[in-house]
ChimeraX commands (.cxc) that place a marker at each C-alpha (Angstrom):
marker #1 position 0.00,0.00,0.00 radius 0.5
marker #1 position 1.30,3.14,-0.99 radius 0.5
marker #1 position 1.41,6.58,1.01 radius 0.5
marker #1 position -0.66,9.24,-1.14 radius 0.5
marker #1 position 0.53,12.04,-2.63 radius 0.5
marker #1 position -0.26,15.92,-1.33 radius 0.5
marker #1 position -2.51,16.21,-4.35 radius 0.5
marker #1 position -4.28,12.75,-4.11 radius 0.5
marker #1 position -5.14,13.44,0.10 radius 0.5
marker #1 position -6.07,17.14,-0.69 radius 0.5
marker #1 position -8.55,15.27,-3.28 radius 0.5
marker #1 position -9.53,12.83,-0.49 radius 0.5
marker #1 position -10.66,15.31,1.85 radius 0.5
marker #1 position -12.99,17.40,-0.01 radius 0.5
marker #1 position -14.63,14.22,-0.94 radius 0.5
marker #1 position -14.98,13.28,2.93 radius 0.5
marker #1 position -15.57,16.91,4.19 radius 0.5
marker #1 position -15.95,15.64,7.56 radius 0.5
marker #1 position -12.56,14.59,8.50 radius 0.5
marker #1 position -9.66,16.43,9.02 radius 0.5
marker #1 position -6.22,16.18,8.72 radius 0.5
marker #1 position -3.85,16.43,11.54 radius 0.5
marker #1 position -0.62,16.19,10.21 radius 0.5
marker #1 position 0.67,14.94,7.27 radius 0.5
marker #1 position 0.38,11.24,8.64 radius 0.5
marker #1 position -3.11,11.03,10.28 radius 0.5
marker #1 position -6.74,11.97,9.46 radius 0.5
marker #1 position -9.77,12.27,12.23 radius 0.5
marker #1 position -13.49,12.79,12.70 radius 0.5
marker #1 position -15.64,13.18,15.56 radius 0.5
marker #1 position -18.42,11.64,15.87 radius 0.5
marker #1 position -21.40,12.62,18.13 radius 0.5
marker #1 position -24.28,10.22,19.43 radius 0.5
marker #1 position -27.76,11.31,21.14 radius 0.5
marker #1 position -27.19,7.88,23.28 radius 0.5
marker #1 position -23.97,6.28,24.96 radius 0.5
marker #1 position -24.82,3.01,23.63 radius 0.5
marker #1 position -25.23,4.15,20.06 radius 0.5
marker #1 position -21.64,5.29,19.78 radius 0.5
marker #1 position -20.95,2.20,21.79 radius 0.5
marker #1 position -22.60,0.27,18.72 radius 0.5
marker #1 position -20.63,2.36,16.05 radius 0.5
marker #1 position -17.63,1.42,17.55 radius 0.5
marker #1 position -18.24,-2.01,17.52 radius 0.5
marker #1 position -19.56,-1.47,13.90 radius 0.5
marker #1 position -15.93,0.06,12.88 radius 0.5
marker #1 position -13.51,-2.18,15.19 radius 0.5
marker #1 position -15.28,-5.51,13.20 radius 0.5
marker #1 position -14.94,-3.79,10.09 radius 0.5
marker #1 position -11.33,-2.77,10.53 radius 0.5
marker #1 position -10.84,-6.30,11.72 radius 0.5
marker #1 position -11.97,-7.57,8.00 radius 0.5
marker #1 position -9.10,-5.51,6.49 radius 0.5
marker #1 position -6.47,-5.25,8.82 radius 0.5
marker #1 position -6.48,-1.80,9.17 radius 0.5
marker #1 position -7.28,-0.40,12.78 radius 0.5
marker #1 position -7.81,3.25,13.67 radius 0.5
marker #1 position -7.47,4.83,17.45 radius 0.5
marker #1 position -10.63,5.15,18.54 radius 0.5
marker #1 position -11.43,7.05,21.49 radius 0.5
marker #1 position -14.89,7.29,23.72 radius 0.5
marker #1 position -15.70,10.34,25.37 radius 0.5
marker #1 position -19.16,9.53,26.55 radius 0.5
marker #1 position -21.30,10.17,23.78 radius 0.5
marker #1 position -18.22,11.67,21.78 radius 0.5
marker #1 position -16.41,8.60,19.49 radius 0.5
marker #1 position -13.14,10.24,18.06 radius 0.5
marker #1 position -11.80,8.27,15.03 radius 0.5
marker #1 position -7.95,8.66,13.90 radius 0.5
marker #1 position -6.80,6.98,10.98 radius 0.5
marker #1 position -3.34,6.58,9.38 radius 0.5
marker #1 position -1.31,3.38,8.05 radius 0.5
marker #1 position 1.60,2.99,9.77 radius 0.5
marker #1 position 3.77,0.47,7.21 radius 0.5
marker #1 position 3.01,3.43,4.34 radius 0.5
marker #1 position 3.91,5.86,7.14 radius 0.5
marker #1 position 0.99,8.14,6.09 radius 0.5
marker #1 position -1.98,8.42,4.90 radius 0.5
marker #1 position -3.47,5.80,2.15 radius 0.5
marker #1 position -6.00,5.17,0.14 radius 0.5
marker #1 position -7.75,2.94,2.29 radius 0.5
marker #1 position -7.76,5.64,5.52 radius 0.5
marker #1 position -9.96,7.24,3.12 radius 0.5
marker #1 position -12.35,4.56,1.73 radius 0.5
marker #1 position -12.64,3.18,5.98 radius 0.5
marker #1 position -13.36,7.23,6.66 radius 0.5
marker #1 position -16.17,6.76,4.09 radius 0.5
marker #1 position -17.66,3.54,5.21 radius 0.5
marker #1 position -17.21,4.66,8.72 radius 0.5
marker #1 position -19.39,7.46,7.79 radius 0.5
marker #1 position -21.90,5.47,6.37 radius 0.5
marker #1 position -21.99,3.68,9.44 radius 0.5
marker #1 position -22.59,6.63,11.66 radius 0.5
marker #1 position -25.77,7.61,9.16 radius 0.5
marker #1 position -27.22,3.77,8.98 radius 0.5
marker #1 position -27.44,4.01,13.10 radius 0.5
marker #1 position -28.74,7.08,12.55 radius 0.5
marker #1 position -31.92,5.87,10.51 radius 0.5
marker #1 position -31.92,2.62,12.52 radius 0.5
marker #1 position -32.64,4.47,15.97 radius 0.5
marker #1 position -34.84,7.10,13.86 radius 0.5
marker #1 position -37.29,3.80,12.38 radius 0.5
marker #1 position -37.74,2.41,15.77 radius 0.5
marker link #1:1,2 radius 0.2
marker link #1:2,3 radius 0.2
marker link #1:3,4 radius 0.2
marker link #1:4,5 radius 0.2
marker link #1:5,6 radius 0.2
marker link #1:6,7 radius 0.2
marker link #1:7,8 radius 0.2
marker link #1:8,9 radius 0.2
marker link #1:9,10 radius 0.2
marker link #1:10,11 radius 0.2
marker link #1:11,12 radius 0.2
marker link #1:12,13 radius 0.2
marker link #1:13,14 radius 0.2
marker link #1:14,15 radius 0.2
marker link #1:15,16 radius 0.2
marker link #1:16,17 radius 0.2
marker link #1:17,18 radius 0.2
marker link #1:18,19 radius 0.2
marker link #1:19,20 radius 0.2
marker link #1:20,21 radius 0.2
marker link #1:21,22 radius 0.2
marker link #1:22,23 radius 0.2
marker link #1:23,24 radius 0.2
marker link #1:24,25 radius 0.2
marker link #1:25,26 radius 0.2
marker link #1:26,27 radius 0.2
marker link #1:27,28 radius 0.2
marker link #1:28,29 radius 0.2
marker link #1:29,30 radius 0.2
marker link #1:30,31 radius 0.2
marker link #1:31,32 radius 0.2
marker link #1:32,33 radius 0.2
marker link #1:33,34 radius 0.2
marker link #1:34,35 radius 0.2
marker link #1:35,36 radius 0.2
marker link #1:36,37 radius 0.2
marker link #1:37,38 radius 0.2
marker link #1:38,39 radius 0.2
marker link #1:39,40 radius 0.2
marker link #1:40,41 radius 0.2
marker link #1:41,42 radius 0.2
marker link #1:42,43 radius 0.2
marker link #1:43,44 radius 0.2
marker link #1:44,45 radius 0.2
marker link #1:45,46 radius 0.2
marker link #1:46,47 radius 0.2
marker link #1:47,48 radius 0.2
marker link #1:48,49 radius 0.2
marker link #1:49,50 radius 0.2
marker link #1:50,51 radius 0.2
marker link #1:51,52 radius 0.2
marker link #1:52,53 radius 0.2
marker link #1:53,54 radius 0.2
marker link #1:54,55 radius 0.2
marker link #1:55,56 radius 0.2
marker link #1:56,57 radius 0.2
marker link #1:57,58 radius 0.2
marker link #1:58,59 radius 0.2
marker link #1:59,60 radius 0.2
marker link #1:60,61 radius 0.2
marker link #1:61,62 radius 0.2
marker link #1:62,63 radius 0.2
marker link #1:63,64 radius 0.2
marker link #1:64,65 radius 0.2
marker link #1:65,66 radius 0.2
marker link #1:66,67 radius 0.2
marker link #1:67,68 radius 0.2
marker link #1:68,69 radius 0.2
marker link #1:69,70 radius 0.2
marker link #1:70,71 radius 0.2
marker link #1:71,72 radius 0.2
marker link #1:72,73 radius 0.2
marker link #1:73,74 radius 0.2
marker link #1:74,75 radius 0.2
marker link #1:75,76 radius 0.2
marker link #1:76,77 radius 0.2
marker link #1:77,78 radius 0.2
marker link #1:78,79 radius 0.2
marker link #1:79,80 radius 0.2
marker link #1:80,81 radius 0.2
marker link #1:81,82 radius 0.2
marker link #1:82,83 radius 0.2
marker link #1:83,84 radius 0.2
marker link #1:84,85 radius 0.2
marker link #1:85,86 radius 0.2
marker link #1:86,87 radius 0.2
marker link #1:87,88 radius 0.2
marker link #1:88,89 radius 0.2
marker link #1:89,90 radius 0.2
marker link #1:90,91 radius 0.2
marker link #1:91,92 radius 0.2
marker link #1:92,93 radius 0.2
marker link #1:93,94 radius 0.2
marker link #1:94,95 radius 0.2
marker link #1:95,96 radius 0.2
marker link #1:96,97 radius 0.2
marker link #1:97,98 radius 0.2
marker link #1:98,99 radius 0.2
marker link #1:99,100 radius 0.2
marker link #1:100,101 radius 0.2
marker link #1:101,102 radius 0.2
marker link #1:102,103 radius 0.2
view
């Protein structure tokens, strides 16, 4: 896995708007929940799903406040997969969303 180029992460982040970039090795988005136990659930949602690829952010609760950091360490920087997790983690956040909402 290669480390991206300036151009191809300045690319990356006005396509995921919601994350920002720390440094030039890490990315991050915070993520806030109306219940503990939903962020509780996206967290579980995104630790399974990093498990599948092998690619694990720090993830950090705050009661109702997840904080998601994502880099890859053997590219030392960002990837292209930080950036297609940060979009399916998003998608996560909206599906429990809608799931609490149709209840």
């Amino acid at each position: 896995m290669e480390r991206l180029t300036e151009e191809a992460i300045e690319q990356a982040l006005t396509e995921n708007k919601n994350w920002k970039r720390l440094d030039e090795k890490w990315i991050e988005r915070k993520y806030r929940f109306r219940e503990y136990l939903q962020g509780i659930e996206f967290v579980n949602r995104i630790a399974q799903r990093s498990e599948e690829v092998n690619h694990h952010p720090l993830i950090s609760i705050d009661y109702k406040l997840i904080t998601v950091k994502l880099s890859s360490w053997n590219a030392r920087g960002l990837t292209e997969l930080d950036f297609t997790l940060a979009k399916q983690y998003d998608d996560m956040y909206h599906a429990i969303g809608r799931d609490r909402n149709e209840s």
